[in-house]
VMD Tcl script that builds the backbone (N, CA, C; Angstrom):
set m [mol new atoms 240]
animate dup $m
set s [atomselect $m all]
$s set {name element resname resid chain x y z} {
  {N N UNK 1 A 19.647 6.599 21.446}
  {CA C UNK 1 A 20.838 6.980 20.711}
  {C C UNK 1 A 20.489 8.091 19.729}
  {N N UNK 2 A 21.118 9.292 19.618}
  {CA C UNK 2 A 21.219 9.930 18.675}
  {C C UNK 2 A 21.055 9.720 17.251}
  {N N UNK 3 A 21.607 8.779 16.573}
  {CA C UNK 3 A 21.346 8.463 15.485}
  {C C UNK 3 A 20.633 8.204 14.992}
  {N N UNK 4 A 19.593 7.390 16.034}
  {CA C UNK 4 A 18.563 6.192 15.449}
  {C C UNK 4 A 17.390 7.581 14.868}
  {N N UNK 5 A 17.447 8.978 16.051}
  {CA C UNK 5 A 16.173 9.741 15.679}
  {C C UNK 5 A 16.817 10.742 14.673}
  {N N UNK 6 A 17.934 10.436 13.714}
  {CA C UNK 6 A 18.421 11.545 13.103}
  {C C UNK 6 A 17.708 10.801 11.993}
  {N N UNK 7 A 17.123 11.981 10.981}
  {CA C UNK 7 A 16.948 11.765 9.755}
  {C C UNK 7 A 17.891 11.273 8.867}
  {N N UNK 8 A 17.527 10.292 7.719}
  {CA C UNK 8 A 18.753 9.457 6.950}
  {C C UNK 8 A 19.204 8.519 7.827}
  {N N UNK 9 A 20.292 7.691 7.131}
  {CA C UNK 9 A 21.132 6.695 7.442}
  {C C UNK 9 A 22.444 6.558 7.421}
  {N N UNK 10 A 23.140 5.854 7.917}
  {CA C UNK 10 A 24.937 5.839 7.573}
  {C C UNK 10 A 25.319 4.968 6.588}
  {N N UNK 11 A 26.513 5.499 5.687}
  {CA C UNK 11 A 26.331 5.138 4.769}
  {C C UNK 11 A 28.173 4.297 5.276}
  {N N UNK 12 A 28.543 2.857 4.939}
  {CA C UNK 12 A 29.424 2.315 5.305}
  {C C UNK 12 A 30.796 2.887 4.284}
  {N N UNK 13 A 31.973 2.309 4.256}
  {CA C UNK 13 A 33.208 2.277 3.784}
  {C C UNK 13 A 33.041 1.354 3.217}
  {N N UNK 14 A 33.144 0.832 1.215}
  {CA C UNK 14 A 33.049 -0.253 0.744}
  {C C UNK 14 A 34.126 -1.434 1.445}
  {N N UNK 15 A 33.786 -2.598 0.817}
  {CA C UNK 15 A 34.516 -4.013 1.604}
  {C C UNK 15 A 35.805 -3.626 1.101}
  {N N UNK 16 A 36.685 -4.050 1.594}
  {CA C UNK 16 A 38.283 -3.803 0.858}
  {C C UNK 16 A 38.499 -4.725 -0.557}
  {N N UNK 17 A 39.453 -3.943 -0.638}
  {CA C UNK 17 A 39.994 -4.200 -2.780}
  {C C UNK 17 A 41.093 -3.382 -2.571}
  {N N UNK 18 A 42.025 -4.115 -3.857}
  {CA C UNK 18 A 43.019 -3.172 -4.659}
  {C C UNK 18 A 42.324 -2.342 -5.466}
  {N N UNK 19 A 42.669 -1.200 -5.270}
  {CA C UNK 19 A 42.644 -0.147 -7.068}
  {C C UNK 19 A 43.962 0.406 -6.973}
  {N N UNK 20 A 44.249 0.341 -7.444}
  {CA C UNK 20 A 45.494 1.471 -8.211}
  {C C UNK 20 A 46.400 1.343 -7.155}
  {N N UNK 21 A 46.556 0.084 -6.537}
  {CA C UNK 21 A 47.756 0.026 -5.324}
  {C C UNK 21 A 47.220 0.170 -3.938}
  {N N UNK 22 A 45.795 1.002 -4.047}
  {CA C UNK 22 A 45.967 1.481 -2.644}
  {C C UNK 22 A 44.486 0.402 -1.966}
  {N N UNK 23 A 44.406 -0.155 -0.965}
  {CA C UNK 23 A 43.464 -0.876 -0.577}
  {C C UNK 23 A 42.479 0.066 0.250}
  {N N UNK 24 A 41.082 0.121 -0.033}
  {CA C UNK 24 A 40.284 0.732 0.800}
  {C C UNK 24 A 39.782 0.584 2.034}
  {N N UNK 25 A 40.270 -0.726 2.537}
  {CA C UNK 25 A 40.421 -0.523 4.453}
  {C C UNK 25 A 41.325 0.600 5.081}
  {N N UNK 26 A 42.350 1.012 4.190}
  {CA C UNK 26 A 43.164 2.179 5.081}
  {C C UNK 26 A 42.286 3.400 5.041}
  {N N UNK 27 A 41.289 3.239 4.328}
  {CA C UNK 27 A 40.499 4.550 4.799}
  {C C UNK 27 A 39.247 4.774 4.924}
  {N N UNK 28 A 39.107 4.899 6.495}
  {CA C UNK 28 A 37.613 4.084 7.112}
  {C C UNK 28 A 36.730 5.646 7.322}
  {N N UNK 29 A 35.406 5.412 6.928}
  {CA C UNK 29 A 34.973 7.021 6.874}
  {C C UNK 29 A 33.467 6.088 7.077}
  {N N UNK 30 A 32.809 6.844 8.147}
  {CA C UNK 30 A 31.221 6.584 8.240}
  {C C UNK 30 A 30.573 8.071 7.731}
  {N N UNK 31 A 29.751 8.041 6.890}
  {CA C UNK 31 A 29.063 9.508 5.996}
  {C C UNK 31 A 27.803 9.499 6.915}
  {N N UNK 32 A 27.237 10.412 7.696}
  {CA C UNK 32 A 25.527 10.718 7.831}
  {C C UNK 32 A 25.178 11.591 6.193}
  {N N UNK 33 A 23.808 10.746 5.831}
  {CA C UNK 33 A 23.513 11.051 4.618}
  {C C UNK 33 A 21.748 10.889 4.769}
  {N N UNK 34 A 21.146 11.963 4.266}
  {CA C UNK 34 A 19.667 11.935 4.601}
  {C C UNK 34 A 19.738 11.075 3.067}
  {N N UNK 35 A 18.264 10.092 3.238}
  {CA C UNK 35 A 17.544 9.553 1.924}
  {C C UNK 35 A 17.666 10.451 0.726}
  {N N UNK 36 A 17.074 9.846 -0.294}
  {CA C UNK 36 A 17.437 10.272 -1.710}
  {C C UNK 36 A 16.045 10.241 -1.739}
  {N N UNK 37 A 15.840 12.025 -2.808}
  {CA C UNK 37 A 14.243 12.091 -2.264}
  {C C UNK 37 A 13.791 11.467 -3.500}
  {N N UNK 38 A 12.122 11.397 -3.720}
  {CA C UNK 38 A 11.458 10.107 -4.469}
  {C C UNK 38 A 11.880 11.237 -5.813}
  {N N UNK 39 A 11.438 10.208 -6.632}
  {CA C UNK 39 A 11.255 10.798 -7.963}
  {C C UNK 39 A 10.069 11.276 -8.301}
  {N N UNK 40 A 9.475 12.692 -9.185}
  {CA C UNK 40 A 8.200 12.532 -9.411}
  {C C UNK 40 A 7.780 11.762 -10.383}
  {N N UNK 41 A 6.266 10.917 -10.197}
  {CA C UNK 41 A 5.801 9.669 -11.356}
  {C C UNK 41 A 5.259 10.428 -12.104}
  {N N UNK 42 A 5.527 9.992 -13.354}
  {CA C UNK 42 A 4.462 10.604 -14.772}
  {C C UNK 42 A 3.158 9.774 -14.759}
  {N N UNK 43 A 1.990 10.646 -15.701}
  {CA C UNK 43 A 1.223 10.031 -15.391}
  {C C UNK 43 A 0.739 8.581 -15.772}
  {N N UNK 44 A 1.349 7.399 -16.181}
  {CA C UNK 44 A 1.087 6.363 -16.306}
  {C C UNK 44 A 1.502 5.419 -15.139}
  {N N UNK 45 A 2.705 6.329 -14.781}
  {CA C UNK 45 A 2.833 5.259 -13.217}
  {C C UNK 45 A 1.768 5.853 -12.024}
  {N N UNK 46 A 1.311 7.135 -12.033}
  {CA C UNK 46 A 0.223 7.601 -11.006}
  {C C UNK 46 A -0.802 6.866 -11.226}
  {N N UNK 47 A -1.409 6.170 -12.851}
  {CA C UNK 47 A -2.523 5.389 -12.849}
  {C C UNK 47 A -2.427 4.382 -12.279}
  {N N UNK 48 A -1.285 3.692 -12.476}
  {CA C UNK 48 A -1.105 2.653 -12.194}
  {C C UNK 48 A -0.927 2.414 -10.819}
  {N N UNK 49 A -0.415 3.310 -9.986}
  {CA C UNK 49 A -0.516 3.161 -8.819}
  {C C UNK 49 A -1.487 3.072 -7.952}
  {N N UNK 50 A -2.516 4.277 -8.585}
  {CA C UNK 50 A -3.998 4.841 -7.934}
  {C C UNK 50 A -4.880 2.914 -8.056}
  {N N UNK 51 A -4.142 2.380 -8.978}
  {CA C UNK 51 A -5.264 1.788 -9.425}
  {C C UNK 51 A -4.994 0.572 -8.083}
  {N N UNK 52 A -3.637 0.414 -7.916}
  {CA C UNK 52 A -3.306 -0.617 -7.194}
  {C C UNK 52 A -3.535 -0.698 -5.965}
  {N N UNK 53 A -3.271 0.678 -5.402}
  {CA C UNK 53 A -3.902 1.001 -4.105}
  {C C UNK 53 A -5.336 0.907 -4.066}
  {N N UNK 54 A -6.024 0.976 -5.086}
  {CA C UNK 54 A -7.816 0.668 -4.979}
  {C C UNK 54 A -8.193 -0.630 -5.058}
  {N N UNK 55 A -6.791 -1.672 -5.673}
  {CA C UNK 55 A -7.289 -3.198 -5.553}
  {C C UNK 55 A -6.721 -3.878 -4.355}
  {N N UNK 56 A -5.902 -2.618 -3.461}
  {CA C UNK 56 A -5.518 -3.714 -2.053}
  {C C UNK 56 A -4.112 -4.132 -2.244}
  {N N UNK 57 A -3.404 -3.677 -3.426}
  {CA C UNK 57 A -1.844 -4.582 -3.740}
  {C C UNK 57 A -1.157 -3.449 -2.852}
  {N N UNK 58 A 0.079 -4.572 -2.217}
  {CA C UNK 58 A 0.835 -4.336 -1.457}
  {C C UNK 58 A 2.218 -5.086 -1.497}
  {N N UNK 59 A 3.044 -4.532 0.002}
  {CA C UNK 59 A 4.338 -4.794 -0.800}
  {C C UNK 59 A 3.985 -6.140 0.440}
  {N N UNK 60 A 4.830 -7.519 -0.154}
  {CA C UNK 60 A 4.819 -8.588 1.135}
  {C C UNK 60 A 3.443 -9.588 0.871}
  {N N UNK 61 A 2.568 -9.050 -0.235}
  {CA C UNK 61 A 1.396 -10.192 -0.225}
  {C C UNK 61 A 2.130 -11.348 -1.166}
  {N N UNK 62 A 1.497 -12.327 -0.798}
  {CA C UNK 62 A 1.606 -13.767 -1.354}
  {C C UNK 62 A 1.396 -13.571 -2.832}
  {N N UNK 63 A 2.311 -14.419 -3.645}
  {CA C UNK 63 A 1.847 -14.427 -4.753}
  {C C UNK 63 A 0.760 -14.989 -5.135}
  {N N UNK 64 A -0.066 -16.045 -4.719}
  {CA C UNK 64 A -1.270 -16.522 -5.396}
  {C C UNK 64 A -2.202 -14.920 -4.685}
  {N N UNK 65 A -2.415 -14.067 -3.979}
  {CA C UNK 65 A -3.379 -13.110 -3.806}
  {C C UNK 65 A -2.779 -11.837 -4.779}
  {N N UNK 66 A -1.747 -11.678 -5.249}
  {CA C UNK 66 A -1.196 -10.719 -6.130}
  {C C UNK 66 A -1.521 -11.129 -7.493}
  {N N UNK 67 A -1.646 -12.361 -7.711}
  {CA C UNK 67 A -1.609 -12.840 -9.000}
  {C C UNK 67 A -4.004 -12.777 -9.163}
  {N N UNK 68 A -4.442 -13.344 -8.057}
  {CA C UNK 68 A -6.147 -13.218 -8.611}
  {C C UNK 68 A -6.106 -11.862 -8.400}
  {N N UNK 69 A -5.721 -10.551 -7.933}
  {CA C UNK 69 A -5.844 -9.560 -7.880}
  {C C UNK 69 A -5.986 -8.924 -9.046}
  {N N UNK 70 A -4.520 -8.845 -9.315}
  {CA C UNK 70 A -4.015 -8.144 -10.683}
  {C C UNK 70 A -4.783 -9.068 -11.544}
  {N N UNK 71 A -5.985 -10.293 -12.173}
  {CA C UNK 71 A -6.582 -10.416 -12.803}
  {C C UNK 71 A -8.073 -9.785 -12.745}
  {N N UNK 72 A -8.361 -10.281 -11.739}
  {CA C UNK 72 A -9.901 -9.525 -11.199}
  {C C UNK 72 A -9.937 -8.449 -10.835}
  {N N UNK 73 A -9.007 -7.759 -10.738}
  {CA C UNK 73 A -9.554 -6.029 -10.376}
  {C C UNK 73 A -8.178 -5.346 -11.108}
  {N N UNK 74 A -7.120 -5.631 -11.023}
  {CA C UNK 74 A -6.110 -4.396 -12.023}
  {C C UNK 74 A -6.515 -4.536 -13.556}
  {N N UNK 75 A -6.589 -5.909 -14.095}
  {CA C UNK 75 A -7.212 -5.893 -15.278}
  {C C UNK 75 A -8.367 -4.895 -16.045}
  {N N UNK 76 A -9.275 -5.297 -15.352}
  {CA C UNK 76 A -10.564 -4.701 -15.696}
  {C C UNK 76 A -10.502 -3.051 -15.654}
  {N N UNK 77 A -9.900 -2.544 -14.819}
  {CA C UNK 77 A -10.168 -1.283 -14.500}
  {C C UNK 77 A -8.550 -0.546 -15.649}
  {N N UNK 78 A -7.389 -1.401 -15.971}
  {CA C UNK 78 A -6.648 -0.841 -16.996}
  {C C UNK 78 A -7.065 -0.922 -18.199}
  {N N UNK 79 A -8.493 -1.701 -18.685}
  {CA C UNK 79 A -8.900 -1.525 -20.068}
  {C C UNK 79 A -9.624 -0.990 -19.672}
  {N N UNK 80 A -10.073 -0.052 -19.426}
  {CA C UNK 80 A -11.264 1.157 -19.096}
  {C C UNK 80 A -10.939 2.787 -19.701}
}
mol reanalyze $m
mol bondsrecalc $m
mol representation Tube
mol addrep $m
């Protein structure tokens, strides 16, 4: 399908409501809209990041391995 290899995503028609009389199911619109690009980090979130990526943190780990992590290795290396 076309879409799936287009850059960005579709962006829906909110759920229906009243505003001001008029309900927003009467007007159905699918938007192609590329991502919203990142923000640049200052440098306290670049430390903080560099640092996290050097202790292995990730997005989806368990909290008991996020939690001895961020003691035994983010700790030590943010009082440095």
């Amino acid at each position: 399908m076309l879409l799936k290899s287009a850059p960005g995503y579709i962006k829906h028609s909110p759920k229906s409501h009243k505003l001001e009389g008029i309900t927003t199911t009467d007007h159905h619109a699918f938007v192609l809209s590329k991502y919203p690009r990142a923000y640049p980090m200052n440098a306290p979130q670049r430390k903080v990041a560099s640092i996290a990526k050097e202790c292995g943190i990730k997005k989806g780990m368990s909290r008991h391995d996020l939690v001895s992590k961020m003691i035994d290795c983010v700790g030590p290396k943010m009082s440095k």
